[in-house]
N, C-alpha and C positions, 0 to 999 in steps of 0.2 A: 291777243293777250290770253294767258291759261288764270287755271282757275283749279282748284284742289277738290273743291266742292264745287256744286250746282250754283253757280248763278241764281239770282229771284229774274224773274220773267226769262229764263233762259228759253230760246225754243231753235234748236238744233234742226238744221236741213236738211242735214246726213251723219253718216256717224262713216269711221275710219280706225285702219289697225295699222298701225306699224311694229319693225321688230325691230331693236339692237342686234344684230347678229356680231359674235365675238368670235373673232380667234385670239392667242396666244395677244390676249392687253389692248388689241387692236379691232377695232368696228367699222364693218363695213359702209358707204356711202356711195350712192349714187348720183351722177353727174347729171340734172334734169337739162330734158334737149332745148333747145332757144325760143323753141313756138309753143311751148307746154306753161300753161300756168306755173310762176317763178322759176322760168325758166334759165337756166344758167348758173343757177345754186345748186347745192349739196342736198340730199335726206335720205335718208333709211327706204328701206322696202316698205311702200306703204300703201294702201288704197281703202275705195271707198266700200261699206258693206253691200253684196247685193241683198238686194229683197228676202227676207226670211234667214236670212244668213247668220250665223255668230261671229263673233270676233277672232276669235281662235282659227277655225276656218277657214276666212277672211284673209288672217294675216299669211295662212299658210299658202292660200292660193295666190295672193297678189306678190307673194316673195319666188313661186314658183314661175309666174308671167312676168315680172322683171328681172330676176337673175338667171333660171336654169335649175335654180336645185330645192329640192324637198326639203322641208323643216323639218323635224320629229317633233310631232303634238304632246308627246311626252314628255317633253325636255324645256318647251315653252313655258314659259312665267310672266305670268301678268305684270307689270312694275306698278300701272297703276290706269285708272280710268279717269281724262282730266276732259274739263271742258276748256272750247276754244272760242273765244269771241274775236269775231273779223269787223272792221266796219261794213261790209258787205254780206255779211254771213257770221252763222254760228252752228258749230256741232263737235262732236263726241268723237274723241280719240281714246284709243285702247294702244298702250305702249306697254309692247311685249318687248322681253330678252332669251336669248337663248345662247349658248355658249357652245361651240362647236369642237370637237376634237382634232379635226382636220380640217384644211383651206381647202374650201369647195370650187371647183373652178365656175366661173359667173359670166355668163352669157350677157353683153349690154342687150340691151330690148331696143335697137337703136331709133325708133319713134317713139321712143319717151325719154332716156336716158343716153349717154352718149360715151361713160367713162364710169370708172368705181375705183374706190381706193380704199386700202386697209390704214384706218388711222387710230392711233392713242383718241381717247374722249377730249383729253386736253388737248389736241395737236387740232381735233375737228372743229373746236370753241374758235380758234384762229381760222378757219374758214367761211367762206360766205353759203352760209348756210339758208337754207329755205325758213321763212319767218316760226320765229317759236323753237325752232328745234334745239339751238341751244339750252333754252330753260327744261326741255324734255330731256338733254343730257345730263345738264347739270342734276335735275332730279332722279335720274336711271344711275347717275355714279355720284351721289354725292359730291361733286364739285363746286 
């Protein structure tokens, strides 16, 4: 479950960036491999921060290890910084967007992800998405 604001007793294990990457109405997703935690669903470019790291960063280095192509840190927007509570777990996502000019071509990382697809946000909501990422959508386009 997310959370808008900080939870009371919140206490996060890691913290995580993801990014909306946009072309032309449509956002990219990636197809997590079968052995990888929820494996077999859809998400965004996303990972964990390392040590000392920022999110911004973060989101630029774990989109350049799962797809192949450089962000422009200039171009990145914050949507919003939410918390996530898991029954197993809790921490801090940073959900970025960036809007691209061009279709970058995307390398699968094939020991984590297996497939990518450029979808409408509406088109992705009908997907079996990795837990949460819906309500991340829905809040990043107003749906």
């Amino acid at each position: 479950m997310i959370y808008l604001t900080e939870p009371e007793n919140f206490t996060p294990k890691f913290e995580v960036a993801g990014c909306f990457v946009e072309h032309a109405g449509k956002i990219l997703l990636l197809h997590r491999h079968a052995g990888k935690p929820q494996g077999g669903t859809w998400c965004v470019p996303a990972g964990k921060l390392d040590r000392g790291e920022d999110a911004t960063t973060a989101v630029i280095r774990e989109t350049k290890e799962e797809t192949g192509f450089l962000l422009d840190r200039e171009r990145l927007g914050l949507v919003k910084k939410i918390f996530v509570i898991y029954p197993e777990y809790q921490f801090v996502y940073h959900v970025f967007k960036i809007k691209l000019d061009s279709l970058p071509a995307v390398k699968n990382k094939h020991d984590e992800h297996t497939d990518h697809k450029w979808v409408t946000p509406a088109d992705a909501l009908k997907m079996d998405l990795i837990p949460d990422e819906d309500a991340c959508i829905k809040l990043a386009y107003g749906i």
